[in-house]
N, C-alpha and C positions, 0 to 999 in steps of 0.2 A: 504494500500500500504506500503511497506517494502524496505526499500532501504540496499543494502548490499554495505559495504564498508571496503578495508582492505588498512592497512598502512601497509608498510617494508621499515624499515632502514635501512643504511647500509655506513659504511663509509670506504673510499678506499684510501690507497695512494700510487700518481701517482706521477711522473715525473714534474718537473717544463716544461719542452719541449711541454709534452703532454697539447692536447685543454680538458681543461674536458665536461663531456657530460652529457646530461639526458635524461632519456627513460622514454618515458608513453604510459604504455600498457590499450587499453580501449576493456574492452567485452562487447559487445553493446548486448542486448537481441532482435533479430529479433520481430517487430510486423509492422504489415500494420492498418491505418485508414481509410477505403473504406466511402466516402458520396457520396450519391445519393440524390437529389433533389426528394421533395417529394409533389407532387401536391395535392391541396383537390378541393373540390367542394365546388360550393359556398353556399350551403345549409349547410355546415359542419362549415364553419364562421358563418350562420346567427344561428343556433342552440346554438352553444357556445359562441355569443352574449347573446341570447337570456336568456340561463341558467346564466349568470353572471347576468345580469341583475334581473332577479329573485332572485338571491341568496343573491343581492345588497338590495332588496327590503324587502323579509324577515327579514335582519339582520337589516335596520331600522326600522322596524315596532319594533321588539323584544327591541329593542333599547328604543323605544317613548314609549309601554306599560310600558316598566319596569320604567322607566324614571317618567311616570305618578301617577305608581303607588307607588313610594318612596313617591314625593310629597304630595300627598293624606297622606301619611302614616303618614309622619313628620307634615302634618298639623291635623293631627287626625279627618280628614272628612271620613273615611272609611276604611275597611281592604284590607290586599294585595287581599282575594279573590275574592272580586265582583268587585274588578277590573279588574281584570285578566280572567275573565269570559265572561267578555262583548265584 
């Protein structure tokens, strides 16, 4: 997004009598934001329940193997691969 912006100076001399004034000219760029309410089904919630939930699952399992298998590693009971195998 780009915002365009211009200054102009300008200095004037008026009368002491005269009210002095300011002008601010804005050119507004037309756009409309239309929302419409958008319904789901409720198989569409239990799904993408569903998929987090999985997604939650894997990433701690990934988590506890790797986890496991550092410990093993640092205590020199075995290599990263028969860990990571089982």
């Amino acid at each position: 997004v780009t915002y365009h912006f211009v200054h102009l100076g300008r200095l004037a001399n008026v009368n002491e009598s005269a009210v002095p004034q300011v002008r601010f000219h804005f050119d507004l760029e037309p756009f409309a934001i239309q929302v419409k309410p958008d319904s789901k089904q409720w198989y569409d919630f239990a799904t993408s329940l569903l998929a987090a939930l999985g997604g939650l699952f894997a990433l701690m399992r990934l988590i506890s193997r790797g986890l496991v298998a550092g410990g093993r590693v640092m205590q020199g009971k075995g290599r990263v691969q028969t860990v990571l195998l089982k």
